[in-house]
Wavefront OBJ file of the C-alpha trace (Angstrom):
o trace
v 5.045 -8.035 -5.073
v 7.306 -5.208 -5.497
v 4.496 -3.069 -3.313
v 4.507 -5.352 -0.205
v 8.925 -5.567 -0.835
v 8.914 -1.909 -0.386
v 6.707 -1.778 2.262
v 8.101 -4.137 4.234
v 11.551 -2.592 3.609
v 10.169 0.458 4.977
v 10.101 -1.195 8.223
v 13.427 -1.857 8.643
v 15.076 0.473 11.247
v 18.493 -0.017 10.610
v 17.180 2.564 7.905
v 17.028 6.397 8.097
v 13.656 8.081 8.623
v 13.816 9.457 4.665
v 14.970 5.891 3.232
v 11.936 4.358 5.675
v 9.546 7.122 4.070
v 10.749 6.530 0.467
v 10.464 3.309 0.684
v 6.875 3.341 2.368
v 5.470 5.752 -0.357
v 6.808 4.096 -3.359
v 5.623 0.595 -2.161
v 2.159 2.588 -1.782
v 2.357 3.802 -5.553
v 3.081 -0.094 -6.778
v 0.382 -1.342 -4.593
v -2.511 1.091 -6.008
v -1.164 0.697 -9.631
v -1.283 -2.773 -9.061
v -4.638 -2.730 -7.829
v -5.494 -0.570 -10.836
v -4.913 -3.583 -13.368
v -6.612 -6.090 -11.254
v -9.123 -4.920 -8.844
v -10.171 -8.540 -8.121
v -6.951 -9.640 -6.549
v -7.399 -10.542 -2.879
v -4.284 -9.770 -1.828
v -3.367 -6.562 -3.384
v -6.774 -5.031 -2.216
v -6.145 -6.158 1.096
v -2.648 -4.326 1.162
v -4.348 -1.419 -0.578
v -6.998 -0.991 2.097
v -4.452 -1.504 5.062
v -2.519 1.812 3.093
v -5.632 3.858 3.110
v -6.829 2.765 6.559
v -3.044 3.974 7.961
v -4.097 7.319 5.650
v -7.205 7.160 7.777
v -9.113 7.149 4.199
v -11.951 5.171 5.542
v -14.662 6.613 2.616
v -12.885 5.379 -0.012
v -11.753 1.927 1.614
v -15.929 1.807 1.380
v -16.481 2.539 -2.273
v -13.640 0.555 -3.224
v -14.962 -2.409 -1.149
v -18.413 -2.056 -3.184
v -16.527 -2.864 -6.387
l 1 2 3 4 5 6 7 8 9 10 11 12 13 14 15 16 17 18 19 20 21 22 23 24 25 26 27 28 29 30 31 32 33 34 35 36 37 38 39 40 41 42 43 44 45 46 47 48 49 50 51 52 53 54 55 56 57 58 59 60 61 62 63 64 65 66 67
């Protein structure tokens, strides 16, 4: 949850561009630790794979998939 707050805070653009960065990459990190404690959660996968498809990461999007 604290992924996808971050995130979505990083859209705001009443922010700066730093603040909007900061925020982007740190809900990143909580999203893949997240995913690291429970790869079967729907929803955190899903936000993890939308994060590496924006990377353009598309191999390991794949081999996560597979898991």
């Amino acid at each position: 949850m604290l992924g996808l707050e971050a995130i979505n805070a990083s859209k705001n653009l009443s922010l700066n561009e730093a603040d909007r960065k900061m925020f982007y990459f740190q809900g990143a990190k909580y999203t893949e630790g997240a995913f690291r404690l429970n790869q079967k959660n729907a929803s955190t996968a899903n936000t993890l794979f939308s994060i590496l498809l924006q990377k353009g990461d598309v191999k390991r999007v794949c081999s996560l998939a597979l898991v």
